[in-house]
C-alpha positions in Angstrom: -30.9 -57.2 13.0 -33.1 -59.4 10.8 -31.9 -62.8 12.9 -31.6 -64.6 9.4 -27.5 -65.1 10.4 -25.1 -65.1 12.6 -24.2 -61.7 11.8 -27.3 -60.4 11.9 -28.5 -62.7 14.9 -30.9 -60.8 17.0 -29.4 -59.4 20.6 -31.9 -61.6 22.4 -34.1 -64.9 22.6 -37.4 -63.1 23.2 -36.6 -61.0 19.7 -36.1 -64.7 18.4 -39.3 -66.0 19.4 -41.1 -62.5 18.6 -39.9 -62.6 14.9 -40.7 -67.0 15.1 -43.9 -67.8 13.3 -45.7 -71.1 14.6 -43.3 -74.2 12.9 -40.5 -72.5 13.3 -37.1 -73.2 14.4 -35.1 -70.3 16.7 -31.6 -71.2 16.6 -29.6 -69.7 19.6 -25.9 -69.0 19.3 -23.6 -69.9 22.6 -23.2 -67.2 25.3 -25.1 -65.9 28.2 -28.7 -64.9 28.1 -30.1 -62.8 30.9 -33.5 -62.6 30.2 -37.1 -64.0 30.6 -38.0 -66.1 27.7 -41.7 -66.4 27.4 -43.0 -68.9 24.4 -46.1 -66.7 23.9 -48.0 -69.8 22.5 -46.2 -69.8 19.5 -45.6 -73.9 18.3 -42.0 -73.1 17.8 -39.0 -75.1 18.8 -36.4 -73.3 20.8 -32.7 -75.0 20.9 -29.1 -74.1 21.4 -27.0 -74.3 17.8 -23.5 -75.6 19.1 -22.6 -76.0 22.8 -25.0 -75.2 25.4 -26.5 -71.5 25.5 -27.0 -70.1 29.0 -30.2 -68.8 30.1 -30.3 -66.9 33.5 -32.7 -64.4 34.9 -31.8 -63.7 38.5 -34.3 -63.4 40.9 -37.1 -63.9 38.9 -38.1 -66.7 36.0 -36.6 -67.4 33.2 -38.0 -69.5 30.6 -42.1 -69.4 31.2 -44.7 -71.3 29.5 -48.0 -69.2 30.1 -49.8 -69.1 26.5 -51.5 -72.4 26.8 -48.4 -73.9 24.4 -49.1 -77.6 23.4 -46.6 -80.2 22.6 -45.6 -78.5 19.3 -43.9 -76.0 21.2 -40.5 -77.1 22.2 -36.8 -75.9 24.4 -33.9 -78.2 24.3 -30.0 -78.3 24.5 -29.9 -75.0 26.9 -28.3 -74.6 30.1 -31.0 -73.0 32.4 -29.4 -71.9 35.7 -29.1 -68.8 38.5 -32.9 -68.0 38.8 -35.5 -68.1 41.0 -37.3 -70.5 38.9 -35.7 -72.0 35.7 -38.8 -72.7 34.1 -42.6 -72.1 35.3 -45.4 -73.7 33.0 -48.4 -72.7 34.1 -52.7 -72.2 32.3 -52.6 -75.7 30.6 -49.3 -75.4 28.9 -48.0 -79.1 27.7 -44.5 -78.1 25.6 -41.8 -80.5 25.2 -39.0 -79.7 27.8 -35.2 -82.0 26.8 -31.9 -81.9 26.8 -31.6 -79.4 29.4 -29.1 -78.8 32.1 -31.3 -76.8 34.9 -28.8 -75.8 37.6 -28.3 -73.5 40.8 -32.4 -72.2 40.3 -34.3 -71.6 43.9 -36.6 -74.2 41.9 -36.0 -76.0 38.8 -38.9 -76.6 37.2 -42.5 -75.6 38.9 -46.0 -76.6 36.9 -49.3 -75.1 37.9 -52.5 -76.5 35.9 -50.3 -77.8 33.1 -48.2 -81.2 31.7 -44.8 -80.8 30.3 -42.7 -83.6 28.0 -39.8 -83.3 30.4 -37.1 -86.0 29.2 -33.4 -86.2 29.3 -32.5 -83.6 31.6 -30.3 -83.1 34.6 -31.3 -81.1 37.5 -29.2 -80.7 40.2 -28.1 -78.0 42.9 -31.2 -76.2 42.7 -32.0 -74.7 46.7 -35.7 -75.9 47.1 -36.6 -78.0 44.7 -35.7 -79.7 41.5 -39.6 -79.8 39.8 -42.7 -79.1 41.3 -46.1 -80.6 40.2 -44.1 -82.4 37.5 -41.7 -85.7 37.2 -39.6 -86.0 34.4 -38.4 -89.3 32.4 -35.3 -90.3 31.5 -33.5 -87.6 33.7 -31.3 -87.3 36.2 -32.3 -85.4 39.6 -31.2 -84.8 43.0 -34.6 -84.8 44.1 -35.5 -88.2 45.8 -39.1 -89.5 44.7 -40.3 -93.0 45.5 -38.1 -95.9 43.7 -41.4 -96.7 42.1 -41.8 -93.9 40.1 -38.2 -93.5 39.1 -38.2 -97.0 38.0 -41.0 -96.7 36.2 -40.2 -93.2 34.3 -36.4 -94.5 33.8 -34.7 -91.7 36.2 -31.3 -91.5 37.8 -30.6 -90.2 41.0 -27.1 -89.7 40.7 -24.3 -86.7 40.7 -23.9 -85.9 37.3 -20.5 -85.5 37.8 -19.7 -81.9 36.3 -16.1 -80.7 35.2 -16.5 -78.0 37.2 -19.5 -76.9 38.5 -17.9 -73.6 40.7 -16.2 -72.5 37.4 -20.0 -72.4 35.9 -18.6 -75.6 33.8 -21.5 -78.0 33.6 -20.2 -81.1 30.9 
């Protein structure tokens, strides 16, 4: 498919971001995405169209930031949930992480040698750990940090109340 419509939309993200040129918006329809989506340091931006799209890759990652992307390079409005790691930025990647509901992961969000834009997301029910070597801003997490820093970066630590989180429902 060429990706230019929604009846030509690709089958994947990762076709998406493969066809993306830097600048670029890759628009991603709702439904259920089981896959890893790596940014490849392309300076794209990477959002659901209507409704929150579902990104899941069981057991291992799935969105990664490995490429070095800077703050160009942007996800929002997704639902990112059921993997080991919802999303790994690691080699000096800085994208701009918002609007994102990262849920049910072993770990949420887990930054090695880089410095994410995270803002205005919820994390909740992940096993180990909401974010690792990262703090958001303007978010809401289940992770305790000091009173300080939440104060400071404007975060919530309170249940997000979903309409039905066992249903997969997470508004």
């Amino acid at each position: 498919n060429s990706g230019l419509s929604r009846q030509t939309a690709f089958k994947t993200i990762q076709a998406g971001i493969i066809a993306a040129d830097d600048g670029d918006t890759v628009l991603v329809y709702p439904g259920i995405y089981r896959e890893c989506v790596i940014f490849r340091g392309k300076n794209i931006t990477l959002r659901s169209e209507e409704g929150a799209a579902v990104i899941e890759n069981p057991d291992s990652i799935a969105v990664l930031f490995c490429f070095g992307e800077t703050n160009q390079c942007k996800i929002q409005n997704f639902i990112i949930r059921n993997s080991n790691i919802g999303i790994l930025c690691i080699l000096n990647s800085s994208p701009v992480i918002k609007n994102l509901t990262i849920v049910k992961n072993n770990t949420g969000i887990d930054c090695m040698g880089s410095s994410p834009d995270i803002s205005n997301c919820i994390l909740w029910y992940n096993i180990e750990k909401d974010f690792i070597n990262c703090i958001p801003s303007y978010s809401c997490t289940e992770d305790p940090v000091t009173i300080e820093t939440f104060a400071t970066l404007h975060n919530i630590h309170s249940n997000p109340l979903f309409a039905d989180p066992n249903a997969g429902d997470y508004h």
